[in-house]
N, C-alpha and C positions, 0 to 999 in steps of 0.2 A: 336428470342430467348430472353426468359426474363432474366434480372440482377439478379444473386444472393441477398435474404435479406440480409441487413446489422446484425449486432451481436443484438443481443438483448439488454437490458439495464441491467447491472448486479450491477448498483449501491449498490442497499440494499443489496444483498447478499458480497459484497466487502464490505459494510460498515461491517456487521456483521464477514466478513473472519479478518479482522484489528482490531476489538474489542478483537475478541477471541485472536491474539496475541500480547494484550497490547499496539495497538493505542490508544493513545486521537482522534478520529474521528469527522469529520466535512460532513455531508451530508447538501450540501449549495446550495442555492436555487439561480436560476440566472436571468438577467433579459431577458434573449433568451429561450423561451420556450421548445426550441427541443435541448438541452443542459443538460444535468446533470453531478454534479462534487461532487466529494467524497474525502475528501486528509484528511490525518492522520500524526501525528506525535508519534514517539518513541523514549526513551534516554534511554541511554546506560548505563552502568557499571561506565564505563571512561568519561561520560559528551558526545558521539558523541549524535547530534539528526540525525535520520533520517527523512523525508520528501515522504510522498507517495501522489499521485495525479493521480485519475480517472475520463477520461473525455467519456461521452458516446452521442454522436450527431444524433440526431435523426428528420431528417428533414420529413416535412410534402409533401414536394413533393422534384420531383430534385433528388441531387447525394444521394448516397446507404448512410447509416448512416454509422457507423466506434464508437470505442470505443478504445481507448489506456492510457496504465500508464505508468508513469515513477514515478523514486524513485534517492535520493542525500540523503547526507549525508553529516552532517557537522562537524568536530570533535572541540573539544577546542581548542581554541586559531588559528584558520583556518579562514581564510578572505573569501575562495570561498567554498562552497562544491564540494565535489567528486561525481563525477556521478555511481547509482550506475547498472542503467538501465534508456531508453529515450525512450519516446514515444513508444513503442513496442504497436503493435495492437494485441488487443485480441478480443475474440468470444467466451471462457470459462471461469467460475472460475478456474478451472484445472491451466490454464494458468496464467491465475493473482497468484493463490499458489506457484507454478512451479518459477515461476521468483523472489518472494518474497524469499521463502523458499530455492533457490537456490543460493543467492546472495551470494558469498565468509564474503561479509564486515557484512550484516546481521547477515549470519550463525556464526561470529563469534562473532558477540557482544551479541547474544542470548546466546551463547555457554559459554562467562564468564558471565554474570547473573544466568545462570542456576546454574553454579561452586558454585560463591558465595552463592547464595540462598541454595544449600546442604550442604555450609560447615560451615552454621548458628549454634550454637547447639540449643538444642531446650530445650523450658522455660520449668519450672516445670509444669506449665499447659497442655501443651505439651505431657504430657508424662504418 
């Protein structure tokens, strides 16, 4: 019985899921070939940054590849960040959205950005 394949490499499309919700994004190039990493940062309303990291291991022979992200979060004036998911393994974007999207700490610092950003008035230009 043969090994299930490992996840695919969902790098660029994670890069591109992080752009669309206002990462500064880093698709970084490594000196391990069968290695790819994607990690993004995002700030908040209130100064938190958040910290995303996508690791996708794709060996040329040997164990199954694997893919996992984890995401922290650092608020001001905070020495350590708060974890806000860990190495969690994925096989979909679904998954990577899912956990992004679902985070309590995320949903909420998106959720006062959005506030503010509606409760702008809007310029004569604008209008």
């Amino acid at each position: 019985m043969e090994a299930l394949p490992g996840p695919r490499d969902l790098g660029p499309s994670v890069g591109k899921l992080l752009r669309k919700l206002g990462f500064q994004v880093w698709e970084q190039p490594t000196s391990v070939p069968s290695l790819s990493l994607v990690t993004g940062t995002w700030t908040g309303l209130t100064g938190e940054q958040f910290s995303f990291q996508y690791a996708h291991h794709h060996p040329a022979g040997g164990p199954v590849a694997w893919a996992a992200c984890s995401m922290g979060v650092l608020a001001p004036g905070a020495h350590q960040p708060a974890v806000c998911f860990t190495n969690t393994q994925v096989r979909r974007l679904r998954e990577v959205r899912l956990l992004l999207l679902g985070n309590d700490l995320f949903a909420a610092a998106r959720q006062r950005r959005a506030a503010a950003i509606s409760c702008v008035p809007a310029s004569p230009a604008q209008l």
